[in-house]
C-alpha positions in Angstrom: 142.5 117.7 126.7 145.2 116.0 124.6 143.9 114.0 122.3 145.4 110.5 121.8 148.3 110.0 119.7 147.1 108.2 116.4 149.4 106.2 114.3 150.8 109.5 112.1 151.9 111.4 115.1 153.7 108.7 116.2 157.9 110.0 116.0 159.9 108.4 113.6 163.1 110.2 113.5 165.0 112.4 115.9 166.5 115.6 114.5 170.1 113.9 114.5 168.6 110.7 112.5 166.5 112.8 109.8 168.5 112.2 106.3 165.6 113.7 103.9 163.6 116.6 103.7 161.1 114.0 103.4 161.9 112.8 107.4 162.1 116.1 108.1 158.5 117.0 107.0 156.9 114.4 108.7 158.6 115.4 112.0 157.6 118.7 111.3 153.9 117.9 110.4 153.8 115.3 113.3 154.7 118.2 115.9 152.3 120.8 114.3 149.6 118.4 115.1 150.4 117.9 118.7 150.7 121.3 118.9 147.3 122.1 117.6 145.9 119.9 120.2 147.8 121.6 123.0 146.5 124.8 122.0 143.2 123.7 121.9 143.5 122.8 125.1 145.1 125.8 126.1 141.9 127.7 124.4 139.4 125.6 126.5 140.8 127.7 129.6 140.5 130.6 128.0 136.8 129.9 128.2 137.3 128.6 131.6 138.7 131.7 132.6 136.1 133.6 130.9 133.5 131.7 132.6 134.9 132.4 136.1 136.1 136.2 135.6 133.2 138.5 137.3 134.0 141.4 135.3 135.3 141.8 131.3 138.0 144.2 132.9 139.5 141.1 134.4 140.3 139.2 131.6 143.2 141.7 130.3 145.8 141.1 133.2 149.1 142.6 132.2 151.1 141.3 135.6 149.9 137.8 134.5 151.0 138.2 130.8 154.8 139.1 132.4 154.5 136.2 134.4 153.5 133.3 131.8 156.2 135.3 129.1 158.8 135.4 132.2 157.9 131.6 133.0 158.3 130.6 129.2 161.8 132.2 129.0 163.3 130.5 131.9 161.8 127.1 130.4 162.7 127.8 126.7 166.2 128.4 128.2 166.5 125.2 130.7 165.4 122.8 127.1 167.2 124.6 124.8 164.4 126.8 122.6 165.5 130.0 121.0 164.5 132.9 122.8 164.2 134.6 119.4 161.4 132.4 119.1 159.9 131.7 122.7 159.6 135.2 123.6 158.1 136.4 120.6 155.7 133.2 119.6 154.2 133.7 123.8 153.6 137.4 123.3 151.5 136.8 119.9 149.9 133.8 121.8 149.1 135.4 124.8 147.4 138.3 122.6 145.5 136.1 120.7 144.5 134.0 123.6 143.4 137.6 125.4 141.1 138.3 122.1 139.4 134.9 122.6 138.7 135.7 125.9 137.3 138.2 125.5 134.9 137.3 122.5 133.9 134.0 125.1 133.0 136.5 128.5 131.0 138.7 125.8 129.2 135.6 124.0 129.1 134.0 128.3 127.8 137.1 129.6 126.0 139.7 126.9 126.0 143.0 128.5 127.9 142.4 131.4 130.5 145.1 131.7 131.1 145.5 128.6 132.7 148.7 128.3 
């Protein structure tokens, strides 16, 4: 869940007001933190989905991963993100988020279709 917004993470400057590298890095820092706490959030379904999966062959769904990448590029687009950077930063997540998966079904369920 998103954790509330303490005073640091409030914004102070928009990309158009930044005049130091100083502004800059706070921004920067600011948005790093959010986005840890996103993709914590994110990870907590992970073991959600591990939780709910009947079988460890299940959690490696290549249909779905074209579907969240497909879904990200259409958003990236409509606000405006790179798709050099989208496209690529999903893929990594979605691979990394498939490895912690699977280390939560094996740690849910020891021996359960493990192979």
């Amino acid at each position: 869940m998103l954790k509330s917004i303490d005073k640091s993470d409030q914004q102070h400057h928009t990309a158009e007001t930044a005049e130091t590298m100083a502004d800059v890095r706070h921004e920067v820092d600011r948005i790093d933190r959010i986005l840890v706490s996103l993709l914590e959030e994110r990870q907590s379904f992970m073991d959600a989905a591990a939780r709910i999966k009947g079988n460890r062959k299940a959690v490696l769904d290549r249909p779905r991963i074209e579907d969240v990448v497909s879904k990200v590029k259409a958003e990236a687009e409509r606000q405006g993100l790179s798709p050099a950077i989208a496209e690529p930063v999903w893929r990594t997540l979605i691979d990394r988020c498939i490895a912690y998966e699977f280390e939560s079904f094996d740690r849910l369920k020891p021996g359960l279709d493990n192979s």
